[in-house]
N, C-alpha and C positions, 0 to 999 in steps of 0.2 A: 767525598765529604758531604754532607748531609748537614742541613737547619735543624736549630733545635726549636726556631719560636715559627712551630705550625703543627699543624693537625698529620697525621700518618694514620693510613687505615690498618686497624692492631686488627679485628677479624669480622668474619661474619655473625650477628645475630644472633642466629641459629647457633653458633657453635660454643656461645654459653649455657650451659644446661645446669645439671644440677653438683655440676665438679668442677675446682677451677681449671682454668685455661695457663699458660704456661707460656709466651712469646717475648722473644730477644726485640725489638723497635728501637731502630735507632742510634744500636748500642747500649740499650737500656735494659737488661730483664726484668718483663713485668708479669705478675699475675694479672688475672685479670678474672673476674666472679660479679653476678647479681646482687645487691644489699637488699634488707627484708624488705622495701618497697617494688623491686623487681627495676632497680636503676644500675646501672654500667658503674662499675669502680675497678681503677685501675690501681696498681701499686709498687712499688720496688719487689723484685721478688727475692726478699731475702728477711728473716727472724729478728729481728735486731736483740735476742736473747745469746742465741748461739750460732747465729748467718746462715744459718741453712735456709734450702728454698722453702717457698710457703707455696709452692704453687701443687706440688703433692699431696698437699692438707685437704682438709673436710670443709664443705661450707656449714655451717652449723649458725641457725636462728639467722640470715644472711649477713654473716659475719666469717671470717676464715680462719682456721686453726690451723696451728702450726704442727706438722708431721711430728716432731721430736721430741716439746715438753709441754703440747697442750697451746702454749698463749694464741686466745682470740683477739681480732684485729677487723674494728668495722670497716667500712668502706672509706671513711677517710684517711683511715691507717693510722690512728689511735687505740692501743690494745682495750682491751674495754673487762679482760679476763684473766686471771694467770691460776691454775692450780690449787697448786702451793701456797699460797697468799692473798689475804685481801688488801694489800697495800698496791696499788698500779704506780709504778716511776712516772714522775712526769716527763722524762724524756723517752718512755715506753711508746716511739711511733714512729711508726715505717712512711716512708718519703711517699706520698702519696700523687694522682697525675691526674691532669683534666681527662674525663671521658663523657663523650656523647654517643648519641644513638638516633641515628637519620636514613631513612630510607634502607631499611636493609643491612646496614654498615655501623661498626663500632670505630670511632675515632677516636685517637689519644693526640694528646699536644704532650709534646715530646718537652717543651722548655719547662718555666714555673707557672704554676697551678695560677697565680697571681695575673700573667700575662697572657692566661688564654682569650682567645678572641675567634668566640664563633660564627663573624662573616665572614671568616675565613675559610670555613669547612666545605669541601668541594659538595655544591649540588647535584644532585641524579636523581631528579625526580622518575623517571622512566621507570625505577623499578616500584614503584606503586600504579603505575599507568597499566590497566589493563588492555588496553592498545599494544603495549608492548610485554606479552609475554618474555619472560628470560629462563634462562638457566646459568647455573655461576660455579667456580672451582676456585683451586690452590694448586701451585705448584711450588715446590722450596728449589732455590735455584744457587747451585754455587757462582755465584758471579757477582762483583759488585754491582748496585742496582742503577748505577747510571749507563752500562752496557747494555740492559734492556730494552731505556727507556731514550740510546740514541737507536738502535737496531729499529723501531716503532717509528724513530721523527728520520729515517731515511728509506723510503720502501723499492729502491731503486734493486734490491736484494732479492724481491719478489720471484723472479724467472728462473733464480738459480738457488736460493735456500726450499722454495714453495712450489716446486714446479706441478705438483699433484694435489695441490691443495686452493692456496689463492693465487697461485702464479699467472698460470694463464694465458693466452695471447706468445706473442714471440716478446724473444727481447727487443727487438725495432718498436714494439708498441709499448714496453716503459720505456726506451730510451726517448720515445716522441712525446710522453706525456706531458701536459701542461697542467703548471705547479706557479702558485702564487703560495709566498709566505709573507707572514706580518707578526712583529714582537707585538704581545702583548703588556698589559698593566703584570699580569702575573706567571706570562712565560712566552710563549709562541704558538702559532697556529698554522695550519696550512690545510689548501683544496688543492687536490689531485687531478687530471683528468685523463685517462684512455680513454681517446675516440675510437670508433670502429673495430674495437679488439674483439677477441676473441673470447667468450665465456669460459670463466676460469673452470676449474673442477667442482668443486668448492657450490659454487649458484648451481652449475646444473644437477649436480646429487641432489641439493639442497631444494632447488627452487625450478627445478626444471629448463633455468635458461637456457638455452643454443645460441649457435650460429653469432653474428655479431650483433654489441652490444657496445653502449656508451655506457664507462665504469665510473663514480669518483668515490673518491677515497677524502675524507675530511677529518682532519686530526685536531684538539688542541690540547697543549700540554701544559699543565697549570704545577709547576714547581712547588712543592720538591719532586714529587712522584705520582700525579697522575696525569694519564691519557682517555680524555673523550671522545670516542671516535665513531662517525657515524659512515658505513661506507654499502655501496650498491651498485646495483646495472638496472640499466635497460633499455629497449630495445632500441635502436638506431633513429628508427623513423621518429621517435617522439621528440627529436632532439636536444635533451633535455639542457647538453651543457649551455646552449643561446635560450634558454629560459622556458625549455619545455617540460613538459608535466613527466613527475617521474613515479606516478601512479601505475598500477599494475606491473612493475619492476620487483627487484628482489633488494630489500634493504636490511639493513642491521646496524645496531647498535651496539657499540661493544666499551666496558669501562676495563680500559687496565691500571691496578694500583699498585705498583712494585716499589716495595717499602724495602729501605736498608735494614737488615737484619745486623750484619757485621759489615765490615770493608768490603769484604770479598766473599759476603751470601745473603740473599733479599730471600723476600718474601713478595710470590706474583699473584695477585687476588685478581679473578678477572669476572666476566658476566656478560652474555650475550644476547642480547633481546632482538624477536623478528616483528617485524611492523608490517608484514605483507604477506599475502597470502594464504592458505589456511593454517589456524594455528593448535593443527591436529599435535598428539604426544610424539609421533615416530617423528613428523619434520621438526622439532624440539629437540629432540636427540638426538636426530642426524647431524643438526644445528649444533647442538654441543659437538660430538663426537670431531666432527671436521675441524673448528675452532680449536680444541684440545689438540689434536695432531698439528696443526699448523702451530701453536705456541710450544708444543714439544720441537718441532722442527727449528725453531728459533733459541731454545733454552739450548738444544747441541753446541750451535756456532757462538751463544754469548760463555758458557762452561771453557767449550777450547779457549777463546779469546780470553778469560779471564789466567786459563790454566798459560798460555805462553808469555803474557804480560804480565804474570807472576814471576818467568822464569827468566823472565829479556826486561826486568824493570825502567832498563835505561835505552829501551826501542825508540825512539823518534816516528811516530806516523803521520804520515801525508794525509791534508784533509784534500777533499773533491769538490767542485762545484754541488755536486749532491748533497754536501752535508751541511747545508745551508741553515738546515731550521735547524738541525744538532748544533753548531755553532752557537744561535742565538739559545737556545737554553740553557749549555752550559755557560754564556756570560751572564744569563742572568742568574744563574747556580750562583755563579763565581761571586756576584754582586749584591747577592743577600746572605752570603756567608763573610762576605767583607765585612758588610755592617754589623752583624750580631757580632764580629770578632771585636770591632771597634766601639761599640757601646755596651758589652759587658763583656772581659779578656778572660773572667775566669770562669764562664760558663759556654764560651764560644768552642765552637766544633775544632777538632784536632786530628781527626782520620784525612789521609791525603786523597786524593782525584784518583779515581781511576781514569787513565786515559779513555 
């Protein structure tokens, strides 16, 4: 189940050009195209002439036409053209959706246009920081997108889904890890630590680490659907977990936004920025390259999981001491889809939980 009164990241940027865009959010189909000032508009994707999509249409004067009988449609979703006639219906306008444009990223607010509220929109300044060079993808994922986003807030998984990528160390050194968690105002958070492990694969392609290292891992997940997470090594002697300096290590930033497409298919926008080291092209690409593998290695086990808890609906699963911070997000899931159900019933979410 998925909120409808918040921001979901519909796409990157760059990936409006001079054609519209076409994406499911939410349960919602929207188009999505520049207006002739060069600002973000979002829209229902569908004609309200003859229901077809509008998202195959022309941009034309930044305005969208409809593939089938011509009607244009500005960026608020009021047709503004028809053919055939100079009469426009007043009821001639397509449901239109808040959109912004922040650091890299195109946001929709998935409720009404009326209740958007942009201190809501997750911050990431990092991708303007040229400190932190990035690099960023997509992947389309059949799985509901709250199986992503426990797979991320439980990394106890690392030694046995990652072992050639961020795994690393033996399983004694995540089973030893020390792990604080705290709900937040807007989801949950957590610091990791492997002491004395072992550099994963992952740093030393990447970053050249060896031999042993002090790893953490720091997550927060800010409901509905994103994860900030900033995670690194280094080397033993600086000890950084009792508050030593974790310069000349190997860090990263990485933003996951895994937005519900359907019940059971999201959309995983992700981006990885290196804050250490040289920030030559190839260690960029490597940087991607590895990231990409490791989130493919996780998109297998959330696909099967969705595909047998499709097929065993009524499976009962055992939670772990491990899925500590996964617990706390989904009650606060569970607790801001109570309220939207209770202060408007007939706009309130209706798609069930995936377990």
């Amino acid at each position: 189940m998925f909120p409808k009164n918040d921001w979901y990241m519909a796409c990157w940027s760059d990936e409006l050009t001079d054609r519209p865009l076409g994406r499911t959010i939410a349960g919602e189909p929207l188009v999505l195209f520049r207006d002739g000032s060069g600002k973000v508009a979002a829209l229902r994707d569908q004609c309200i002439h003859r229901g077809v999509s509008l998202s195959p249409g022309r941009i034309v004067r930044g305005s969208i036409e409809c593939p089938y009988h011509g009607l244009v449609y500005d960026g608020t979703g009021r047709c503004v053209h028809i053919p055939t006639q100079d009469h426009i219906p007043t009821k001639a306008v397509v449901r239109s959706f808040a959109a912004r444009e922040q650091h890299a990223i195109v946001w929709v607010w998935a409720g009404k246009v009326e209740e958007a509220d942009d201190s809501k929109i997750v911050p990431y300044p990092w991708h303007d920081d040229a400190r932190w060079p990035y690099r960023k993808g997509y992947l389309h994922v059949r799985c509901g997108y709250e199986m992503l986003l426990d797979n991320i807030m439980d990394l106890t998984h690392l030694p046995y889904v990652h072992p050639h990528t961020i795994g690393g160390g033996s399983e004694d050194d995540h089973i030893k890890a020390v792990m604080k968690t705290e709900r937040t105002d807007r989801g949950v958070k957590f610091a990791r630590w492997l002491l004395d492990s072992v550099a994963p694969p992952m740093y030393t392609k990447v970053a050249g680490l060896k031999g042993k290292i002090d790893r953490w891992q720091e997550e927060e997940l800010i409901v509905p659907s994103v994860i900030v997470q900033f995670t690194g090594g280094v080397d033993v002697a600086q000890d950084a977990y009792h508050g030593g300096s974790r310069e000349s290590g190997f860090g990263i930033r990485v933003l996951h936004a895994i937005v519900p497409e359907t019940d059971v298919t999201c959309h995983y926008f992700f981006s990885v920025a290196l804050g250490s080291g040289p920030h030559d092209p190839a260690m960029m690409e490597a940087l991607l390259k590895q990231t990409l593998a490791t989130l493919q290695e996780d998109v297998v086990i959330c696909e099967d999981q969705q595909s047998r808890m499709s097929q065993f609906p009524d499976t009962t699963l055992v939670d772990l001491r491990s899925d500590e911070a996964r617990l706390l997000y989904r009650r606060h899931l569970v607790a801001r889809v109570a309220a939207e159900r209770a202060s408007d019933p007939e706009n309130a979410p209706t798609v069930a939980f995936q377990r």
